[in-house]
N, C-alpha and C positions, 0 to 999 in steps of 0.2 A: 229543288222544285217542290211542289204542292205534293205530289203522289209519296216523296221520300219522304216530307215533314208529316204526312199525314200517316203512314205503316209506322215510323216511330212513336208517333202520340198513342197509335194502338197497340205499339207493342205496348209503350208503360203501362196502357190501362192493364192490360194481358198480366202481366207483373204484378201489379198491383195486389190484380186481384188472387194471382197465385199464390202469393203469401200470404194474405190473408186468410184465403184457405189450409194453409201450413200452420199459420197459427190459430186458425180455429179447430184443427186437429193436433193441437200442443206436441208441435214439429219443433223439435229447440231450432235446428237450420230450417228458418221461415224461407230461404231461398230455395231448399230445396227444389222445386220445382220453376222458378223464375231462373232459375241459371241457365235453365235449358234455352228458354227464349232468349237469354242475352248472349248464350254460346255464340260465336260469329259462323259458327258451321250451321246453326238452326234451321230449317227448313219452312219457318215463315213464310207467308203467301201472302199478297195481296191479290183477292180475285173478283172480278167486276164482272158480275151475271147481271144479265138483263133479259126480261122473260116477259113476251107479251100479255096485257089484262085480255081476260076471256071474256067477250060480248056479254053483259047483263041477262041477257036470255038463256045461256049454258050453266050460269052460276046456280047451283043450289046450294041448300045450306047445307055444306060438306057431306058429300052422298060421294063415301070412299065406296061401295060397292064395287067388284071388278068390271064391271057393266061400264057403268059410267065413265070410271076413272082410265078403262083401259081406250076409251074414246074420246078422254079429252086430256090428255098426257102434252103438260106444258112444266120444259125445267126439272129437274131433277125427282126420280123415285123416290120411295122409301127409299132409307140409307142413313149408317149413323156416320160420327165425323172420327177417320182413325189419327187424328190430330191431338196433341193436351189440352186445348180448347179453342173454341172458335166461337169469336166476334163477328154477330150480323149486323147489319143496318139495313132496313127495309124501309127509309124514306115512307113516303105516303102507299108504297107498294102491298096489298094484301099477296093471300096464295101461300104463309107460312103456314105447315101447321108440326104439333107434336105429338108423340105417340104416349099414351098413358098408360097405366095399368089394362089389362086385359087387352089392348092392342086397339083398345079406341083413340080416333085421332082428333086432336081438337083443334081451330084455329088460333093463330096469334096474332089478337091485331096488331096494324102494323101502327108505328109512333116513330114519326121522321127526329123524334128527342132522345133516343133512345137506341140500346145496343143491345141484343140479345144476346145472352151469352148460353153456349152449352159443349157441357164437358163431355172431352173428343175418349176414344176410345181408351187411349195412352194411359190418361189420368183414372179413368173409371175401372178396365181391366187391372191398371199397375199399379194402380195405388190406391184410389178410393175400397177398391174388393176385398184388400186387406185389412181393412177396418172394420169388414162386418167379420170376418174368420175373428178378430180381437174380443 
């Protein structure tokens, strides 16, 4: 069906890009991290959030203040992903944003061509953290 052919085209990309990043950290086992995703015990998600757009009249230009924010709480908090990475697609969808240095958040527009990718806790505690100790 549409939903299985489409979790496997994400997983490859997932893969893909995992080695990648193995070999751009001169991992000699580029798999190292894509085995997880292809383990058949993996815990792989496909999850389909849908989060209503906020009336044109609520929208400012990202005014995260607690004020604000704790009065128009649509879809998920702050929160990182404790996953080895996660694949978004936000279709014509805005309302992503990311958190930068010093804890300013910025938005991401959204682009229905495109997949946001960001590295889940797994990868960043287990392994990326041990490249800056190097």
């Amino acid at each position: 069906n549409a939903a299985s052919g489409y979790i496997e085209a994400v997983e490859g990309l997932a893969c893909e890009l995992l080695e990648l990043m193995a070999e751009g950290m001169l991992i000699p086992d580029t798999s190292v991290f894509s085995k997880l995703i292809r383990d058949v015990d993996n815990d792989s998600i496909l999850r389909l959030n849908h989060y209503p757009p906020l009336q044109a009249v609520e929208c400012k230009d990202w005014d995260t203040s607690p004020t604000y924010a704790d009065s128009h709480k649509v879809g998920f908090g702050e929160h990182s992903d404790p996953q080895i990475l996660t694949l978004l697609r936000s279709n014509d969808v805005g309302g992503l944003q990311i958190s930068v240095e010093n804890g300013v958040w910025i938005p991401v527009p959204p682009d229905p061509t495109a997949f946001w990718v960001n590295v889940g806790d797994m990868l960043q505690v287990g392994f990326l953290d041990l490249f800056d100790l190097m």
